[in-house]
N, CA, C and O atoms as CSV, one atom per row, in Angstrom:
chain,resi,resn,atom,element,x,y,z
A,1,UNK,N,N,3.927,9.533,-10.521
A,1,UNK,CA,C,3.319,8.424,-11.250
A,1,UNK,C,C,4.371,7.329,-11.426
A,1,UNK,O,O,5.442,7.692,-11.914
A,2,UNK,N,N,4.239,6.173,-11.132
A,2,UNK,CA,C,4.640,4.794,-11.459
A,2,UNK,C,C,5.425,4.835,-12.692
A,2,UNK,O,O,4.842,5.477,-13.566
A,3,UNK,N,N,6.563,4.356,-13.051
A,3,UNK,CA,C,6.828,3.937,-14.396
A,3,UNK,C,C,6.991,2.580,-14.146
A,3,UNK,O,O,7.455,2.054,-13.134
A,4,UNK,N,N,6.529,2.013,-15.253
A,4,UNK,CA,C,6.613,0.381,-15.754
A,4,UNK,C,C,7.203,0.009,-16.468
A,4,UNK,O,O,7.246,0.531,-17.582
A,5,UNK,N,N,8.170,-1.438,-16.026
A,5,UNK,CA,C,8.661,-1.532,-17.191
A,5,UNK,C,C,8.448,-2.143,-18.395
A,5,UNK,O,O,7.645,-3.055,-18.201
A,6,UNK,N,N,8.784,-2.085,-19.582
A,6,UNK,CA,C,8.143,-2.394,-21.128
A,6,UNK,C,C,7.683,-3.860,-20.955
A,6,UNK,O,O,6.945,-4.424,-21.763
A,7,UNK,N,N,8.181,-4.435,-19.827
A,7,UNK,CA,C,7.444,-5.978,-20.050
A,7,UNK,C,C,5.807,-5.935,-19.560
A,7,UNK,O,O,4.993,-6.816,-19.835
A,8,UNK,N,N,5.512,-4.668,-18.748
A,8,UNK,CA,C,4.547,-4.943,-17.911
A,8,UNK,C,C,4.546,-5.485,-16.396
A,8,UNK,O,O,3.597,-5.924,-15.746
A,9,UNK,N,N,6.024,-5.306,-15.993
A,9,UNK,CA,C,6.288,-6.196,-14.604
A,9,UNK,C,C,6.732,-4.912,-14.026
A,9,UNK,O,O,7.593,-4.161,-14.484
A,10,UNK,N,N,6.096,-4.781,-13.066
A,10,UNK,CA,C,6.099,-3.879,-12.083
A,10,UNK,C,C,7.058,-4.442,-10.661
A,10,UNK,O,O,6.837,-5.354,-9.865
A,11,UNK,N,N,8.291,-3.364,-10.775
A,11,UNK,CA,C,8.755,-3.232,-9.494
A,11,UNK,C,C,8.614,-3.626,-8.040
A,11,UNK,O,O,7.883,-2.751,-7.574
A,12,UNK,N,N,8.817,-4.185,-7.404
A,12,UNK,CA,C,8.019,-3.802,-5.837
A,12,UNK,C,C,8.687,-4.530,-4.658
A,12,UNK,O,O,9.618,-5.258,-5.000
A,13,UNK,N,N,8.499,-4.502,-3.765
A,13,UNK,CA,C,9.020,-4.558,-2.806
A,13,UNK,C,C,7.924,-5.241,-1.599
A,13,UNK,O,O,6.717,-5.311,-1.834
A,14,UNK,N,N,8.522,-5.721,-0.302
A,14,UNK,CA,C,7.882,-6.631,0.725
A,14,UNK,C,C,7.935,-5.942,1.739
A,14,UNK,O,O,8.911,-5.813,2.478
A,15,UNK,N,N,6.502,-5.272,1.882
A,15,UNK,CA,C,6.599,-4.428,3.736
A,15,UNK,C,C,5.284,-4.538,4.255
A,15,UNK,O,O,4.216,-4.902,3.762
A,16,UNK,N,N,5.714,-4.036,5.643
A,16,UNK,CA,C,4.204,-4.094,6.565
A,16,UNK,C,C,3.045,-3.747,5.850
A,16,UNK,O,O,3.175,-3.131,4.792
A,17,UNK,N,N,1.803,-4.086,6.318
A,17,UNK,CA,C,0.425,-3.157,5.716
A,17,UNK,C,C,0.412,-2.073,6.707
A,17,UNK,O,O,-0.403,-2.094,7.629
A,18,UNK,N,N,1.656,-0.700,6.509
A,18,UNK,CA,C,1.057,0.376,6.918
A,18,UNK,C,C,1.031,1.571,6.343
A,18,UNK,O,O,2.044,1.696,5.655
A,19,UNK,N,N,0.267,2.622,6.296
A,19,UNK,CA,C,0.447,3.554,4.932
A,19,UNK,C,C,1.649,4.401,5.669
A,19,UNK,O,O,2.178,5.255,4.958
A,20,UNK,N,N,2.009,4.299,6.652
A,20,UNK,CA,C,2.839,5.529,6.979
A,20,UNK,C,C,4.328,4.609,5.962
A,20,UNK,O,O,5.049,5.088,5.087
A,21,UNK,N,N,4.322,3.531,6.414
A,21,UNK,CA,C,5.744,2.606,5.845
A,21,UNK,C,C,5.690,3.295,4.322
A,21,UNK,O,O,6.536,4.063,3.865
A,22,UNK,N,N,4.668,2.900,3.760
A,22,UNK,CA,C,4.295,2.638,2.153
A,22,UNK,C,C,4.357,4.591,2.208
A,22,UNK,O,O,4.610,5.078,1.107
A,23,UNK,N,N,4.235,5.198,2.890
A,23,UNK,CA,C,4.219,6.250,2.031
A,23,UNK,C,C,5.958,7.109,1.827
A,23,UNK,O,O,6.335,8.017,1.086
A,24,UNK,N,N,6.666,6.275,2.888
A,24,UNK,CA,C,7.492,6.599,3.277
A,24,UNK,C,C,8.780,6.130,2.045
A,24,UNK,O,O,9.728,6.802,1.638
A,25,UNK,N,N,8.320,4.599,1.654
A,25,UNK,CA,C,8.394,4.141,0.468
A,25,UNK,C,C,8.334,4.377,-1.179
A,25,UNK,O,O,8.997,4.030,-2.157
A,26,UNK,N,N,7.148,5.172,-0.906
A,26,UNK,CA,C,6.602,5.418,-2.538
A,26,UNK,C,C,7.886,6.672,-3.369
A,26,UNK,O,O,7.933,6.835,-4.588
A,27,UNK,N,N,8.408,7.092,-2.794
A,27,UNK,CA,C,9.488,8.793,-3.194
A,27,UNK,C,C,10.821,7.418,-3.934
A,27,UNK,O,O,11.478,7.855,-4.879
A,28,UNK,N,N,11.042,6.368,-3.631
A,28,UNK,CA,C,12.077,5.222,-4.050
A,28,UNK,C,C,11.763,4.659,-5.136
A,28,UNK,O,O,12.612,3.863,-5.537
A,29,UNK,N,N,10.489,4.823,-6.019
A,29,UNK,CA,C,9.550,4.422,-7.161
A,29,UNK,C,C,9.462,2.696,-7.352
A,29,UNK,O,O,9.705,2.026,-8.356
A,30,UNK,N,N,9.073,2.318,-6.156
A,30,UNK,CA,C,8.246,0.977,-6.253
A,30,UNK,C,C,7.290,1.227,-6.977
A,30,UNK,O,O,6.799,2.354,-7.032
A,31,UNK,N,N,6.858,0.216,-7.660
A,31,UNK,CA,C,5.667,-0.104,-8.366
A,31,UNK,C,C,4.717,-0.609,-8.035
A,31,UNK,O,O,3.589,-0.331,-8.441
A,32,UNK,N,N,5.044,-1.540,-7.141
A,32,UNK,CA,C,3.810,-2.211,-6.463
A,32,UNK,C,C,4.492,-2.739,-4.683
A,32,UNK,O,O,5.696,-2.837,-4.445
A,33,UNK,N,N,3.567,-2.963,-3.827
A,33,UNK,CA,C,4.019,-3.339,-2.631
A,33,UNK,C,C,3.498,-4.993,-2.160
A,33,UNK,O,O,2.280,-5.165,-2.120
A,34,UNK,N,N,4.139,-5.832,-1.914
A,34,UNK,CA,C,3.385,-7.283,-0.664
A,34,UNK,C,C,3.505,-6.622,0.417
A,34,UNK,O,O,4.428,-6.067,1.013
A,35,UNK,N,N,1.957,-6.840,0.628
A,35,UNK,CA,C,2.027,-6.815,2.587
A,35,UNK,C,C,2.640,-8.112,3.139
A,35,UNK,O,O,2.535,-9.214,2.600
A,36,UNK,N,N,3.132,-7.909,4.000
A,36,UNK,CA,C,3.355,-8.898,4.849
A,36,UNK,C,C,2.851,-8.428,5.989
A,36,UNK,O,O,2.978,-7.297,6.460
A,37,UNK,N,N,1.952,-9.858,6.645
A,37,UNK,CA,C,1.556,-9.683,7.922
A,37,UNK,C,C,2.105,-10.466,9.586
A,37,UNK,O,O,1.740,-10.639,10.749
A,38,UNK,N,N,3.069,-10.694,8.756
A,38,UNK,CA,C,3.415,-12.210,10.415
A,38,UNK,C,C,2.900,-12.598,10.286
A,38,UNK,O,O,2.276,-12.719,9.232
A,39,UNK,N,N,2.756,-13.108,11.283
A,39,UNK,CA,C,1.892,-14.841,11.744
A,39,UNK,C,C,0.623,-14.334,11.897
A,39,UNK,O,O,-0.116,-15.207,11.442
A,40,UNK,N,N,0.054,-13.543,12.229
A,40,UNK,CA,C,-1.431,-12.924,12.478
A,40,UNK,C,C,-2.113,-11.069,11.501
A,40,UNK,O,O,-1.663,-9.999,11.093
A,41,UNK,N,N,-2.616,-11.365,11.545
A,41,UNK,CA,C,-4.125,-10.185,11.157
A,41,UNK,C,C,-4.904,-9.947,12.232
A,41,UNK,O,O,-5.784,-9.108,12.044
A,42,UNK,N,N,-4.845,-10.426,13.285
A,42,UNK,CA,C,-6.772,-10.453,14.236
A,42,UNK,C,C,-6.271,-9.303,14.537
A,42,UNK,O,O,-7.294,-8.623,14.612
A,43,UNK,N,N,-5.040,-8.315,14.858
A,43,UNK,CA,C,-5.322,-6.989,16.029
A,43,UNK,C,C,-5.254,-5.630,14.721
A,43,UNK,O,O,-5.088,-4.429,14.935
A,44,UNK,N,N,-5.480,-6.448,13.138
A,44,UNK,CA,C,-5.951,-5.418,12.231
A,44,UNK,C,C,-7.400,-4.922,12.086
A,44,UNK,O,O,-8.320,-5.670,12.415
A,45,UNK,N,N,-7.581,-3.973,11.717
A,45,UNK,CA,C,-8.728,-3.608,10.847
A,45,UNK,C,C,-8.580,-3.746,9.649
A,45,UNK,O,O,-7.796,-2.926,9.172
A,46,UNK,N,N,-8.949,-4.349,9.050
A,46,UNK,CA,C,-8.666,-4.817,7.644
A,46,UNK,C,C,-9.271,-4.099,6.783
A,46,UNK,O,O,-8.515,-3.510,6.011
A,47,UNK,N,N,-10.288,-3.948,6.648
A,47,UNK,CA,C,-10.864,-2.510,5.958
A,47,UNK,C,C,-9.951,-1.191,5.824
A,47,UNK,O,O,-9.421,-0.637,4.860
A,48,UNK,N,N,-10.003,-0.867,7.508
A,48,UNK,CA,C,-9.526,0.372,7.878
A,48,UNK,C,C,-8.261,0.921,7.202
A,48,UNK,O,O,-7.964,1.976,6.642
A,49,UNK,N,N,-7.526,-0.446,7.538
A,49,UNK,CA,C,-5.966,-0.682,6.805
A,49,UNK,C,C,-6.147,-0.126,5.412
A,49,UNK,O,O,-5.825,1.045,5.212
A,50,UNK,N,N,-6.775,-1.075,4.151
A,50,UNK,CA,C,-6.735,-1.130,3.070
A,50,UNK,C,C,-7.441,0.320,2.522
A,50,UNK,O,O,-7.556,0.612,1.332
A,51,UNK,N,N,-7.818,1.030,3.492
A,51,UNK,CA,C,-8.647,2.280,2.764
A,51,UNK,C,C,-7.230,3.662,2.955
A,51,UNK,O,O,-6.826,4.559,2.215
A,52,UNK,N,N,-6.838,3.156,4.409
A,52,UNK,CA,C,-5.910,4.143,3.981
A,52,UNK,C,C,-4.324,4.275,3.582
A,52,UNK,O,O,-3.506,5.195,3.544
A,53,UNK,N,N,-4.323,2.786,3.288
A,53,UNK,CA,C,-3.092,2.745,1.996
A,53,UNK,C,C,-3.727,2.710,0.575
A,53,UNK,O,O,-2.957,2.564,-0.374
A,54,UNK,N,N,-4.965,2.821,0.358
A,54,UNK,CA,C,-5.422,3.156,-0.524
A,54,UNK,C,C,-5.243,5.246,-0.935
A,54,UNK,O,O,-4.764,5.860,-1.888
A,55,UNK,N,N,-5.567,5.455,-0.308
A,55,UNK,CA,C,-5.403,7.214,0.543
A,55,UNK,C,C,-3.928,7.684,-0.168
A,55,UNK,O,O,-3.589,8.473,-1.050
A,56,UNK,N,N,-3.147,6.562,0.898
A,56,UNK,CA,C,-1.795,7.013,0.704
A,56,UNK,C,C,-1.305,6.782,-1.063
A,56,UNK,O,O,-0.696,7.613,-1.736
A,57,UNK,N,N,-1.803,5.351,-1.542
A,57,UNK,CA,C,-1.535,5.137,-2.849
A,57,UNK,C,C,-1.891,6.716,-4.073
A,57,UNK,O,O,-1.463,7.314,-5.060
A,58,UNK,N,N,-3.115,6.691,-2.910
A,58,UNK,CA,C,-3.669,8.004,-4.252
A,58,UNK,C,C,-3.925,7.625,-5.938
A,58,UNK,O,O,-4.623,6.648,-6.207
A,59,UNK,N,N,-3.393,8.354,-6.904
A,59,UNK,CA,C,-3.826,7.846,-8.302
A,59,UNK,C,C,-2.043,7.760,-8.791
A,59,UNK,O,O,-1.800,7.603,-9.988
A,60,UNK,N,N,-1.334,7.831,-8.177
A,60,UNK,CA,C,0.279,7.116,-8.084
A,60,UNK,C,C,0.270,5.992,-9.453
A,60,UNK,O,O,1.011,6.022,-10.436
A,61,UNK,N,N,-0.663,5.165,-9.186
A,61,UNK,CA,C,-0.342,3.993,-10.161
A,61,UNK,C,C,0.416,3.047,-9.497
A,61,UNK,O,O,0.707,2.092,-10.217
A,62,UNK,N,N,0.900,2.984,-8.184
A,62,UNK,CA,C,1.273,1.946,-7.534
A,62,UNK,C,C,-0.073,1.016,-7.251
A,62,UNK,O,O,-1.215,1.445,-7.412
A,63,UNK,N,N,0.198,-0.130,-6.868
A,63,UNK,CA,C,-0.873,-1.719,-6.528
A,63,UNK,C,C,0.156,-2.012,-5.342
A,63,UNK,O,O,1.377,-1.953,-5.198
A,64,UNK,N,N,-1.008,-2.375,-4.527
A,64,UNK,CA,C,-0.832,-3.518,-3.589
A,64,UNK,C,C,-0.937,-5.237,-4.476
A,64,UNK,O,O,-1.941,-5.882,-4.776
A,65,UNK,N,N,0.606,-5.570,-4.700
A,65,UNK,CA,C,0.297,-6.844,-5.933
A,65,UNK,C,C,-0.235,-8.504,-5.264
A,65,UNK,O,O,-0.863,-9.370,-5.873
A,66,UNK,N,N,0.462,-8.555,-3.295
A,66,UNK,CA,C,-0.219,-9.861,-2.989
A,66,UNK,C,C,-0.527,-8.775,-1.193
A,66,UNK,O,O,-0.567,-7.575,-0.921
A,67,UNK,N,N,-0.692,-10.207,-0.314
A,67,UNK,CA,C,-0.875,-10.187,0.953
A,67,UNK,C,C,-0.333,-11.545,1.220
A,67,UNK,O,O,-0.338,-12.515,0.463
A,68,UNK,N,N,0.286,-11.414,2.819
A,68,UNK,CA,C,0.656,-12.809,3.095
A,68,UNK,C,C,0.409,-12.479,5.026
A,68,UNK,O,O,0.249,-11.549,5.817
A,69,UNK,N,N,0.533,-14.068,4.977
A,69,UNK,CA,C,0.753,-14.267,6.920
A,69,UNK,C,C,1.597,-15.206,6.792
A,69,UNK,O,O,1.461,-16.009,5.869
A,70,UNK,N,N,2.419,-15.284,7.494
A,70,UNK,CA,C,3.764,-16.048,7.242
A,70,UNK,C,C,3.617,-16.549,8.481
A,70,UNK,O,O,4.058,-15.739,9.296
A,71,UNK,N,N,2.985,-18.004,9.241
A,71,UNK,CA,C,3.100,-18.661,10.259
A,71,UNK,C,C,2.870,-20.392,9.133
A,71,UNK,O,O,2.924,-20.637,7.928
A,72,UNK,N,N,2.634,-21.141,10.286
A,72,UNK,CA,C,2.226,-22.875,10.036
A,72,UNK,C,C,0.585,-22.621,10.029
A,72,UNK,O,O,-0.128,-22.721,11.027
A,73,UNK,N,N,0.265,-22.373,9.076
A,73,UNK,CA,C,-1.215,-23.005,9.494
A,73,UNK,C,C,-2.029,-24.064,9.342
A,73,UNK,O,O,-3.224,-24.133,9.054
A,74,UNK,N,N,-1.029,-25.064,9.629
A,74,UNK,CA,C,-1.528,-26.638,9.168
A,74,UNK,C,C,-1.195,-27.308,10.529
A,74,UNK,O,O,-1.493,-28.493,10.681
A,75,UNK,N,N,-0.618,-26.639,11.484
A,75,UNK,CA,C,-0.859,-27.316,12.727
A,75,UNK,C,C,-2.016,-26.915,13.511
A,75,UNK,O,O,-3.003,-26.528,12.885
A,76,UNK,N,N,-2.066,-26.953,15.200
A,76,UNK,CA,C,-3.124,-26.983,15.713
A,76,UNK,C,C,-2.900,-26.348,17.144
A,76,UNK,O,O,-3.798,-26.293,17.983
A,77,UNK,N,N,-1.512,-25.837,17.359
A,77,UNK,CA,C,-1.356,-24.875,18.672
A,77,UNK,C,C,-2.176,-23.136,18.131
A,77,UNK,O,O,-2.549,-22.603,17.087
A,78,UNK,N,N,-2.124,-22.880,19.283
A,78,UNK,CA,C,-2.838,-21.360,19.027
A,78,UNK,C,C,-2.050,-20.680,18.112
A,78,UNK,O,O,-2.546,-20.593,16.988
A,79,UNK,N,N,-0.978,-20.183,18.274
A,79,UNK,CA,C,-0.504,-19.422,17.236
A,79,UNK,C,C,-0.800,-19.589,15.328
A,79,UNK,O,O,-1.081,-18.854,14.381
A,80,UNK,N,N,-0.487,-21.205,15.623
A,80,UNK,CA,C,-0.985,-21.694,14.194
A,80,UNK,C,C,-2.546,-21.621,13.755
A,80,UNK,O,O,-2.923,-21.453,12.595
A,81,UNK,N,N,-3.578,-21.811,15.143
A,81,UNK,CA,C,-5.145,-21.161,14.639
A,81,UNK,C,C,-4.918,-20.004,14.036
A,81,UNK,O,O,-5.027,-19.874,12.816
A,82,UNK,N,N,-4.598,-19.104,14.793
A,82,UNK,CA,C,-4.527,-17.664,14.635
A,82,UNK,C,C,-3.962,-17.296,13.414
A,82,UNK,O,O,-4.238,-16.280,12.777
A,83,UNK,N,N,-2.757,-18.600,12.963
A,83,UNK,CA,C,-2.538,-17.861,11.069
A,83,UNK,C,C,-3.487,-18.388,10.198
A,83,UNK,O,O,-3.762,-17.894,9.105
A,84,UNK,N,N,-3.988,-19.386,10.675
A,84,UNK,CA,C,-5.197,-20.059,9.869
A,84,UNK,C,C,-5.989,-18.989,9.890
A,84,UNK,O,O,-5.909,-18.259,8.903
A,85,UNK,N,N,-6.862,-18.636,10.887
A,85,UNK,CA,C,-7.852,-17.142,10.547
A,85,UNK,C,C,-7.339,-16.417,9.735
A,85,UNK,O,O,-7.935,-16.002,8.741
A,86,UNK,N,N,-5.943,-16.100,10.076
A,86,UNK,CA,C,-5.787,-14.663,9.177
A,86,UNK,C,C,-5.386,-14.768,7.657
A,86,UNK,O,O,-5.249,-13.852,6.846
A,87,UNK,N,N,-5.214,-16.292,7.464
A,87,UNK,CA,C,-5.206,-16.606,6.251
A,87,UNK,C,C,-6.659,-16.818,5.485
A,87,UNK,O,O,-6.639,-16.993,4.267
A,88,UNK,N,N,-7.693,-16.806,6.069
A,88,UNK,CA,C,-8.652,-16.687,5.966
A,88,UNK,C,C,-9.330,-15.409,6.163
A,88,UNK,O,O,-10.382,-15.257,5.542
A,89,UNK,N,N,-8.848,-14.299,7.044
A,89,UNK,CA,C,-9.607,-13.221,7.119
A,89,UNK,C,C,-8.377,-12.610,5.588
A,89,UNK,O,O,-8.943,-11.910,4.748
A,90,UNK,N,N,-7.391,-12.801,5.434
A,90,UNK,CA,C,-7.020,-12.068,4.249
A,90,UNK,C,C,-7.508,-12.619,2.952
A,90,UNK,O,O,-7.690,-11.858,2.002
A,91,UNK,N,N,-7.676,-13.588,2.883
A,91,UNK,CA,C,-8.761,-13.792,1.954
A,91,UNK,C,C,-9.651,-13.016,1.599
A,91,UNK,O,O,-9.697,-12.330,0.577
A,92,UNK,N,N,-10.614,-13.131,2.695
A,92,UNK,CA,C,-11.875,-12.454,2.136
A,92,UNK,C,C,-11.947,-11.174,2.154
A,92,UNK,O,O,-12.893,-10.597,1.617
A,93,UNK,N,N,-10.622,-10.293,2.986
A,93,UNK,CA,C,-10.807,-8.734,2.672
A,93,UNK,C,C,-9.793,-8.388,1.386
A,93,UNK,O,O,-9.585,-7.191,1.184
A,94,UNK,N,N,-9.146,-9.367,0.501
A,94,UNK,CA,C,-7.897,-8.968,0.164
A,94,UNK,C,C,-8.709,-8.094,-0.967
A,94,UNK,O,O,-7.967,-7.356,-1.615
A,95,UNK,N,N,-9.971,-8.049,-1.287
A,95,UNK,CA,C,-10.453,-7.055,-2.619
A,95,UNK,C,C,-10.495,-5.804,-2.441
A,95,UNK,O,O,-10.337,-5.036,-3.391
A,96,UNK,N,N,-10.757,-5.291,-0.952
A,96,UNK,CA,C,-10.391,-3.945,-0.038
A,96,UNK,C,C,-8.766,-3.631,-0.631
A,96,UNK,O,O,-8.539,-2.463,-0.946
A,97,UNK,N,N,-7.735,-4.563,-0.774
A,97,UNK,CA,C,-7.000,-3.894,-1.080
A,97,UNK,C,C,-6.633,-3.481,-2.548
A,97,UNK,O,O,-5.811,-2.641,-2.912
A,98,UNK,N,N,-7.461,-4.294,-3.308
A,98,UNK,CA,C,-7.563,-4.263,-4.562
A,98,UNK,C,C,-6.729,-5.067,-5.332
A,98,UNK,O,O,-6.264,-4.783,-6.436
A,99,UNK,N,N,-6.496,-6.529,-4.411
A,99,UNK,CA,C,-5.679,-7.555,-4.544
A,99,UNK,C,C,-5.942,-8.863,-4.804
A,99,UNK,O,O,-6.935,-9.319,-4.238
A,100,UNK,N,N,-5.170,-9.760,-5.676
A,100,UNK,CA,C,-6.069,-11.008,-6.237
A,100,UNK,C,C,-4.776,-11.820,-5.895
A,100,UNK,O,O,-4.385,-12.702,-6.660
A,101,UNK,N,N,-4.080,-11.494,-4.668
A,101,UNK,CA,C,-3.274,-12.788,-4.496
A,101,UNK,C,C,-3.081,-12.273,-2.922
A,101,UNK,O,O,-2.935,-11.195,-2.346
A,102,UNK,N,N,-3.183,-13.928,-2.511
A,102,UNK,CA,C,-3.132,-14.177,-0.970
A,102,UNK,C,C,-2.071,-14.628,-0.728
A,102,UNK,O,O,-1.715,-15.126,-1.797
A,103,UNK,N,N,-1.100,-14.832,0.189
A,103,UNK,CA,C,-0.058,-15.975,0.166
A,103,UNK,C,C,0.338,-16.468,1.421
A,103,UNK,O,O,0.500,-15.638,2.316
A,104,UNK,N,N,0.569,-17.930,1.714
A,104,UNK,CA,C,0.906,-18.242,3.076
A,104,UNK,C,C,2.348,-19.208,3.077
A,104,UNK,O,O,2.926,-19.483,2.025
A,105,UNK,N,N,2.769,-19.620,4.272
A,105,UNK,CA,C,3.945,-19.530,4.259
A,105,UNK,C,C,3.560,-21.352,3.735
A,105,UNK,O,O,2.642,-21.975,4.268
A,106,UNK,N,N,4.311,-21.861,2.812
A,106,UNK,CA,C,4.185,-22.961,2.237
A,106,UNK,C,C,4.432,-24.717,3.244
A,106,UNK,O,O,4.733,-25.785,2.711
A,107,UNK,N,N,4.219,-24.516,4.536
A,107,UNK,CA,C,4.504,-25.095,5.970
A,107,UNK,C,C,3.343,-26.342,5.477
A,107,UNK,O,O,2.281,-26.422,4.859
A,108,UNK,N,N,4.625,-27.500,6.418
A,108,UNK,CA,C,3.522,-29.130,6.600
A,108,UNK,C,C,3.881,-29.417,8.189
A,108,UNK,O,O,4.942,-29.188,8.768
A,109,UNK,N,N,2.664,-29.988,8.708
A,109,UNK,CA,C,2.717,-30.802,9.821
A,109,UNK,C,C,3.886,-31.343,9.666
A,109,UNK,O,O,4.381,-31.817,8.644
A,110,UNK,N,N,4.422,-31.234,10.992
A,110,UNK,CA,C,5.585,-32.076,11.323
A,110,UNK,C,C,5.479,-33.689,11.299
A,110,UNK,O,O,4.663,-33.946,12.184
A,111,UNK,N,N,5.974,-35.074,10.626
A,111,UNK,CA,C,6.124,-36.035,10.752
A,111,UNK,C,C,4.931,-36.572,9.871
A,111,UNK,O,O,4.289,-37.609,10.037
A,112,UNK,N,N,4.761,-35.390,8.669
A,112,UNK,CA,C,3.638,-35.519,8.034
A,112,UNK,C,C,4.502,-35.314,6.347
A,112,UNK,O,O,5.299,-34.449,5.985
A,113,UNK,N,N,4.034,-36.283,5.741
A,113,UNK,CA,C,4.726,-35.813,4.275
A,113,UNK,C,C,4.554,-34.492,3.851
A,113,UNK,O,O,3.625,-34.013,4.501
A,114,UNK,N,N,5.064,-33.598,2.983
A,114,UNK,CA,C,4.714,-32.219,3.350
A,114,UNK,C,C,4.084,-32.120,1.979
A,114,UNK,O,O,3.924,-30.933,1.696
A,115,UNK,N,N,3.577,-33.117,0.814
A,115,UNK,CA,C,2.403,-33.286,0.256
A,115,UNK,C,C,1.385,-33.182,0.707
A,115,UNK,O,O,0.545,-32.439,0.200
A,116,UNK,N,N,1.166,-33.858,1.739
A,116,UNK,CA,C,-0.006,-33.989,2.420
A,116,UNK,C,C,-0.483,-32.760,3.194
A,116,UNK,O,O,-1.646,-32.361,3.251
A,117,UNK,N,N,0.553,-32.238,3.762
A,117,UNK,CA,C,0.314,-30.690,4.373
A,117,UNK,C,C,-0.140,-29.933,3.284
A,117,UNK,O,O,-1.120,-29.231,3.531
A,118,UNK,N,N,0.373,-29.881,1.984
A,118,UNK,CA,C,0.127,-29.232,0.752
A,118,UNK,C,C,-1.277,-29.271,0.548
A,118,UNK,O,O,-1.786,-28.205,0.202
A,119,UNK,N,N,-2.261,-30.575,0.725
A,119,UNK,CA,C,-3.301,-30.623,0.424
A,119,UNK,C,C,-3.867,-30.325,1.219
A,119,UNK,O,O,-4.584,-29.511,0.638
A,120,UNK,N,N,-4.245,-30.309,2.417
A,120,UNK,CA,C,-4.942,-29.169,3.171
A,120,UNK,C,C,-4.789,-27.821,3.303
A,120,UNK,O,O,-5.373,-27.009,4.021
A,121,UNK,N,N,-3.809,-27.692,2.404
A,121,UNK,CA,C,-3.513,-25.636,2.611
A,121,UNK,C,C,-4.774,-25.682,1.297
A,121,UNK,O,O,-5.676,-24.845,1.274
A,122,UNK,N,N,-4.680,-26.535,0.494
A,122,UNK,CA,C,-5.490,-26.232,-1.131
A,122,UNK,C,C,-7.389,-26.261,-0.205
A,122,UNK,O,O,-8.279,-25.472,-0.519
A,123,UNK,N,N,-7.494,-27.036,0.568
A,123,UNK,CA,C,-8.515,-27.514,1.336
A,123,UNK,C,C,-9.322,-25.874,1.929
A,123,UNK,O,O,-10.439,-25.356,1.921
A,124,UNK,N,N,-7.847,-25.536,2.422
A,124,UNK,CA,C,-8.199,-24.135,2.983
A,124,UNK,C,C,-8.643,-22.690,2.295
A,124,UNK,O,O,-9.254,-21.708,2.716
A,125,UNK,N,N,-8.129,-22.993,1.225
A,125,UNK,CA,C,-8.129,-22.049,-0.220
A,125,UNK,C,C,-9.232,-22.450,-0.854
A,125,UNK,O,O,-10.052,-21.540,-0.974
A,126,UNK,N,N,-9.561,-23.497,-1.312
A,126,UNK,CA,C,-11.209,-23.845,-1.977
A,126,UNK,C,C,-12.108,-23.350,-0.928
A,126,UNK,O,O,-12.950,-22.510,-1.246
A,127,UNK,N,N,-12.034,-23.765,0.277
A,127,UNK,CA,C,-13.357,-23.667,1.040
A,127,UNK,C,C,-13.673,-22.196,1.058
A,127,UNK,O,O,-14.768,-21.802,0.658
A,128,UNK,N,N,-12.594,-21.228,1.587
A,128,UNK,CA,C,-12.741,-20.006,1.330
A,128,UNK,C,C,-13.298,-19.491,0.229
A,128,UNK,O,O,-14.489,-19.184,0.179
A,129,UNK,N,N,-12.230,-19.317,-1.031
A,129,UNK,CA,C,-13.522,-19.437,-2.227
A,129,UNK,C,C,-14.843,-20.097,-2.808
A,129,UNK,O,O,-15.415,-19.912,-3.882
A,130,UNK,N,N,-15.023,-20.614,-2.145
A,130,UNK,CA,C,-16.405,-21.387,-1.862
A,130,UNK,C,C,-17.380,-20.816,-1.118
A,130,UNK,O,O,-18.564,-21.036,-1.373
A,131,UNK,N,N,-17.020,-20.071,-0.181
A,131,UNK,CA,C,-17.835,-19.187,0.571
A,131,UNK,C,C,-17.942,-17.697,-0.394
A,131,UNK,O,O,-18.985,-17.296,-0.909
A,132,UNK,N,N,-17.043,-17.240,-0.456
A,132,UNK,CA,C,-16.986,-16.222,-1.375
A,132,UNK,C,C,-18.294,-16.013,-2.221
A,132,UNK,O,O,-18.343,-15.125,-3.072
C-alpha cells in the first residue's frame, strides 16, 4: 500500500504507459506515475493499455496522476498531425486511466509569437472538451 505524505502530495515519477515498467516500479514506493507517450499514441490501444496498468496497479493506492505526448502539435508536418491526434486521442481515453490531467509539450509555430501558438493549444483543449 502507498504511503502519503501528510500534505496529501503523492510521490511519483515519469515513465512509459507500460504495466510491465510500472510494475517493475511499484516495489521503489512511488505514489503515483505520468505516462509519457512521445510524440505519438496511434500504435496504442488505449483502453487495452489503461486496463492493464490498472491490473498491475491493483488496490496498491498508487494513481496514474497525468498523461502526456511530448511532440509540436501546432505545426502541420506529419509527425506534428500525429501528436495532435494523440493529444486528442489522450484526451478522450485519459478517464480509462482514471486520470484528469492531459499534458502536451508547451511548443509554438516557428516565426510565430509563441502566445499565439499558446492560443491554439487552448483551441485544441476546449474543442475536445466540447465534444466530450
Amino acid at each position: 500500500m502507498a504511503k502519503f505524505t501528510n500534505e496529501g502530495i503523492r510521490i511519483g515519477t515519469l515513465t512509459s504507459p507500460s504495466a510491465a515498467r510500472i510494475k517493475a516500479l511499484l516495489p521503489l514506493g512511488f505514489e503515483s506515475f505520468q505516462l509519457h507517450c512521445g510524440e505519438s499514441v496511434l500504435a496504442l490501444d488505449l483502453e487495452k493499455t489503461a486496463l492493464e496498468i490498472k491490473e498491475t496497479l491493483g488496490d496498491s493506492g498508487v494513481t496514474i496522476s497525468a498523461l502526456g505526448v511530448y511532440g509540436n502539435p501546432l505545426e502541420g508536418g506529419p509527425k506534428d498531425l500525429e501528436t495532435l491526434k494523440s493529444f486528442e486521442l489522450l484526451i478522450d481515453n485519459a478517464r480509462h486511466f482514471g486520470c484528469g490531467l492531459v499534458l502536451a509539450e508547451g511548443a509554438a509555430a516557428p516565426k510565430k509569437e509563441e502566445a499565439k501558438g499558446g492560443d491554439k493549444a487552448k483551441k485544441v483543449v476546449l474543442v475536445n472538451f466540447a465534444k466530450g
